[in-house]
C-alpha positions as MATLAB code, in Angstrom:
seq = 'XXXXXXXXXXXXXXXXXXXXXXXXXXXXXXXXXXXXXXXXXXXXXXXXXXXXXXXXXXXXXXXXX';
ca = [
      28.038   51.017    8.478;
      27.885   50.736   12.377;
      23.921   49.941   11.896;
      24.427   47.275    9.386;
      27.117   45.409   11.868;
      25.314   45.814   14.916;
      22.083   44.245   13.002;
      24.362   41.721   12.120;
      25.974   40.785   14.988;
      22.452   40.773   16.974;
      21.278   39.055   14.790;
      23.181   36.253   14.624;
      22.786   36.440   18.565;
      18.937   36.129   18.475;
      19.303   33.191   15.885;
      21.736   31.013   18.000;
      19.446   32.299   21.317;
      16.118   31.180   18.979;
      17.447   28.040   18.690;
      18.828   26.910   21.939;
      15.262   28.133   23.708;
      13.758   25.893   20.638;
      15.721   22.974   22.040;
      15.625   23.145   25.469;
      11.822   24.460   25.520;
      12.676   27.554   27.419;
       9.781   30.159   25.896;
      11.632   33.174   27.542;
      14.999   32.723   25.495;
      13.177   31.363   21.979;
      10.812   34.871   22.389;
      14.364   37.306   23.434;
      15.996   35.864   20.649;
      12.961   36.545   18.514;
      13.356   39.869   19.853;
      16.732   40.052   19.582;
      16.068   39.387   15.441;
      13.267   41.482   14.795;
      13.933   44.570   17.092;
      16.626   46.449   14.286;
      13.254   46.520   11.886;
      12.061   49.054   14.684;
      14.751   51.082   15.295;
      16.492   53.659   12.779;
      18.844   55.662   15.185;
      22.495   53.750   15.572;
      23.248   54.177   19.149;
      19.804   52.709   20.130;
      20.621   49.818   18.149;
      23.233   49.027   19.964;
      21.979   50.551   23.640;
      18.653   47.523   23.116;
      21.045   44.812   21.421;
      23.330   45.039   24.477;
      21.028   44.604   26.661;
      18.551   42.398   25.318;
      22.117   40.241   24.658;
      22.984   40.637   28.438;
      19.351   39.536   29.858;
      20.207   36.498   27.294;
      23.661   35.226   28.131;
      22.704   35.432   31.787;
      19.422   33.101   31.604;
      21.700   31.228   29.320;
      22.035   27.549   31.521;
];
């Protein structure tokens, strides 16, 4: 269950981090929140899931402008 809501949740995070580097042309947040989508596909153990998602989320809300 914690798998499915961290997929989710970072999800959702790469989708709304797709889309703002979609509209403000920044390549290094539209390809994170790529990343941030695709990466669960990858990964199968729980605790890694959410080890990348945090960070990957981090590195995104701080080049977040």
């Amino acid at each position: 269950m914690a798998y499915i809501v961290g997929a989710l949740i970072f999800g959702i995070f790469g989708w709304a981090a797709f889309r703002r580097g979609r509209k403000t042309q920044d390549q290094s947040m539209t390809w994170g929140g790529v990343a941030l989508m695709v990466y669960p596909y990858a990964v199968s153990q729980t605790w890694l899931l959410w080890a990348i998602g945090v960070g990957l989320t981090g590195w995104l809300f701080s080049r977040w402008r």
